[in-house]
C-alpha positions in Angstrom: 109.2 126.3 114.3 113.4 125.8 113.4 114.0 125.4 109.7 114.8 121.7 110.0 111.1 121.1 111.5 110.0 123.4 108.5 111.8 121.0 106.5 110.9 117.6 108.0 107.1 118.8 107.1 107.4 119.4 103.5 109.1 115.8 103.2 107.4 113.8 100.0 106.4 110.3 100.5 109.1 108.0 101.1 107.9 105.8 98.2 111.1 103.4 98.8 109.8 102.2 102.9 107.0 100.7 100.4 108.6 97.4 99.3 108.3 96.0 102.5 105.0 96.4 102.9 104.0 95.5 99.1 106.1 92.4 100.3 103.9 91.4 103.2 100.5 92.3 101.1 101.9 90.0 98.3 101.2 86.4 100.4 101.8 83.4 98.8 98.2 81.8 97.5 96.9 85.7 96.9 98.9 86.5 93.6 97.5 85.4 90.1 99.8 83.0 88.0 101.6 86.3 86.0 104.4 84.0 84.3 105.6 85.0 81.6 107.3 83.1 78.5 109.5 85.7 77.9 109.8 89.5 77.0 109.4 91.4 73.8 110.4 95.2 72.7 107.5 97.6 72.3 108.0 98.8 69.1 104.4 101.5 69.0 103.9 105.0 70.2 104.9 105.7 73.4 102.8 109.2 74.3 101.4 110.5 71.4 99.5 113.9 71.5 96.2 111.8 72.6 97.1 109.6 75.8 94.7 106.3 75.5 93.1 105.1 78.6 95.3 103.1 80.3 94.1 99.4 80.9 94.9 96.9 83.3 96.6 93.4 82.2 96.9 89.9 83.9 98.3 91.3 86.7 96.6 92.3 89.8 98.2 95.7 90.2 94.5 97.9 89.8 95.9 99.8 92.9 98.6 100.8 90.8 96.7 101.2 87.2 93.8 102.5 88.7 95.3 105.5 90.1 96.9 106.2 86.5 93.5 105.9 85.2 92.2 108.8 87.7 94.9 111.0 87.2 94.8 110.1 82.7 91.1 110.9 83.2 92.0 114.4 85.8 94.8 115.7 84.4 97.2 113.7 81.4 99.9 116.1 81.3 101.2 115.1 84.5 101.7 111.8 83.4 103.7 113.0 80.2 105.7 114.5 81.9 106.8 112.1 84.0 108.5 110.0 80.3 111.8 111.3 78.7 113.4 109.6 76.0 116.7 109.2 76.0 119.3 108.7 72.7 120.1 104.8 73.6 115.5 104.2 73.2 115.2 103.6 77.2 113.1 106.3 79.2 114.0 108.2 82.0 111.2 108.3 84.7 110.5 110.7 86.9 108.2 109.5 89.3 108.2 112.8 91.6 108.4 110.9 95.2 111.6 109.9 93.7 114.9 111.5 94.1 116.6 110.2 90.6 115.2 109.2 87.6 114.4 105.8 87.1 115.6 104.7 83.4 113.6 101.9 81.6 113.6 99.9 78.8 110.5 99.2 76.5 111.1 94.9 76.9 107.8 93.7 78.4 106.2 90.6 79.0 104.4 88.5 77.0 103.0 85.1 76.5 103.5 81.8 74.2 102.0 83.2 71.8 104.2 86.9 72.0 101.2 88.6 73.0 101.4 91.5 75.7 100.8 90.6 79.0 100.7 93.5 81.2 99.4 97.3 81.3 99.0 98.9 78.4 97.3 101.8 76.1 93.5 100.8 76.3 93.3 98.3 73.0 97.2 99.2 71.4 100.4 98.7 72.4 101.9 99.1 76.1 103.4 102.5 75.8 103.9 104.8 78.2 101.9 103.1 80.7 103.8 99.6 80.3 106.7 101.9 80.8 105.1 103.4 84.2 103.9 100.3 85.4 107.7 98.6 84.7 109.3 101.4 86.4 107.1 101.5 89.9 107.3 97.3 89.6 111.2 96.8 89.2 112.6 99.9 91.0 109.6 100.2 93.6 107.9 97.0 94.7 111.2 95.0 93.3 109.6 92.8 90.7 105.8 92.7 88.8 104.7 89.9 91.3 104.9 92.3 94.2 102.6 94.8 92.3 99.6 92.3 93.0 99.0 93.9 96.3 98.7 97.5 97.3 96.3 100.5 98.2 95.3 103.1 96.0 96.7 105.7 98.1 99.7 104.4 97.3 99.8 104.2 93.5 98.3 108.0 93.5 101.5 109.4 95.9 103.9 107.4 93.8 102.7 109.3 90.5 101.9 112.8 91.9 104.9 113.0 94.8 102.0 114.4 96.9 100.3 113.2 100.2 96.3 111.8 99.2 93.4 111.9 101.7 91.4 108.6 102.4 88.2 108.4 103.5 85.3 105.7 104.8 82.4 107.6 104.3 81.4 107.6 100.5 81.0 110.9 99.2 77.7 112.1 97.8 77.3 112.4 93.6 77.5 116.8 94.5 80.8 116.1 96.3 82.0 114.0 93.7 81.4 116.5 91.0 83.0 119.8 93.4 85.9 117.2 93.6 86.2 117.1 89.8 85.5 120.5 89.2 88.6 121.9 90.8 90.8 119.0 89.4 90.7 116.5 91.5 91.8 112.6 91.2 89.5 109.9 92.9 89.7 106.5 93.0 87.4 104.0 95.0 88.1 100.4 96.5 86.1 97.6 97.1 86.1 95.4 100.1 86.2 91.4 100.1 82.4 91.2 100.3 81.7 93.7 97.5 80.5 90.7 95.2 77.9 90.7 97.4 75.7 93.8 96.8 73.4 92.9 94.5 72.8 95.4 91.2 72.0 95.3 87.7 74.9 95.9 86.4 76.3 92.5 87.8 78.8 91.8 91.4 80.9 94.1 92.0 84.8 92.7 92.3 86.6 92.1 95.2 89.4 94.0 96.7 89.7 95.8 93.4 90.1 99.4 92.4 87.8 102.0 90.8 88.6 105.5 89.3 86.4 107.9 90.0 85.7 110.3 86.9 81.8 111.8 87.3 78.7 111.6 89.2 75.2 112.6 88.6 73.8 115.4 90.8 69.6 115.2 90.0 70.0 111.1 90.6 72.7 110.9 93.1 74.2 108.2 90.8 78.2 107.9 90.2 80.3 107.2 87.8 83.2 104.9 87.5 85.9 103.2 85.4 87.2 99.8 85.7 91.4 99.9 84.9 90.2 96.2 83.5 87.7 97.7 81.3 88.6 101.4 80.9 86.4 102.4 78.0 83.1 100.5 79.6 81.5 103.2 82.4 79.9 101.6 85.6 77.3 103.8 87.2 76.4 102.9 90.3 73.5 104.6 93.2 74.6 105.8 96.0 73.6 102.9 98.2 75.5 100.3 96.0 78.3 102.4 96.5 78.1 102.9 100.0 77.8 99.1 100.3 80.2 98.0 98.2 82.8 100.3 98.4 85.0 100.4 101.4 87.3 103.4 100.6 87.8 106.6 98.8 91.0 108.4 97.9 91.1 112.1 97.1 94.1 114.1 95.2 95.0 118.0 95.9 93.7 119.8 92.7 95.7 118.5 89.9 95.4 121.7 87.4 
């Protein structure tokens, strides 16, 4: 093998081929009205020592906020250190798939009433994940509308800079806790018809994204987090999973 093959193989992601194809998944009639009556400075923490959850907002983008959710729930520091703050109060980002920095300000949307509108530290302020979730929806996708579309595998590269495996068939509740045990981030999507497997815990959304963060071995059951609800956890048995699931995504080991 020459160098330049040697090369070619180590490439990262190219994150920025991406906008087309957020584009095209973004059709008009599939996007939730995410208008916004105009934008407000985030004036709370940004990372303190404790990372909260981070929580989805009005916007469809749980392939994007799910993925942060794994990766919070895996391995926080790699978020952290994705956020510098520079003298003038914007931050640097340094999504890794990214050659240069992306720098951010802390201006977010909100509604009539000046209320946040979009991602945010699970029950505060937006914080560092308003400020992730801003940086892959200007730079990345080109604007927060195009963020309502997308594949988990995508939001998990565009954090970690690293290639993720997918996979159809649904892991058992032993695989899902050897994944965890050396580190790894999961996430799980739902297909179109996933309101249609019946379980106690209620339908489970459509075309929507899942992290993965446990499992129980003795009952096969697995756990799960909603980005919508991040502090609620959904455990579901294997055969609602394997029904209502249509995808999963597994990370490298993250630590």
């Amino acid at each position: 093998m020459t160098a330049g093959a040697s090369a070619r193989g180590r490439r990262r992601p190219r994150v920025r081929t991406w906008r087309r194809t957020l584009r095209a998944l973004t059709r008009p009639g599939w996007a939730r009205d995410v208008s916004a009556a105009g934008r407000r400075e985030d004036r709370g923490p940004l990372a303190p020592p404790r990372l909260l959850r981070p929580q989805q907002g009005r916007l469809g983008d749980c392939w994007v906020m799910a993925p942060m959710l794994a990766v919070a729930e895996t391995a926080p520091e790699r978020l952290r250190s994705l956020l510098a703050v520079e003298a003038d109060g914007t931050v640097s980002v340094h999504l890794p798939a990214l050659e240069v920095p992306l720098r951010v300000d802390r201006r977010f949307p909100v509604d009539e009433h000046g209320a946040f509108l979009y991602g945010r530290r699970s029950g505060a302020n937006p914080g560092w994940v308003g400020v992730l979730e801003k940086a892959i929806a200007v730079h990345v996708a080109g604007d927060y509308p195009f963020l309502q579309r997308g594949i988990a595998r995508f939001g998990l590269e565009l954090l970690l800079g690293e290639r993720v495996r997918t996979q159809l068939r649904m892991p058992t509740a032993r695989q899902i806790l050897a994944w965890r045990a050396e580190g790894r981030a999961i996430t799980a999507s739902t297909h179109p018809l996933s309101p249609l497997v019946p379980g106690a815990a209620g339908p489970l959304p459509a075309s929507h994204v899942f992290a993965v963060v446990g499992a129980d071995a003795r009952s096969g059951h697995v756990h799960l987090r909603d980005p919508g609800r991040p502090e609620t956890l959904l455990v579901l048995d294997a055969r609602r999973l394997r029904r209502g699931m249509l995808s999963v995504d597994v990370t490298a080991p993250l630590r």
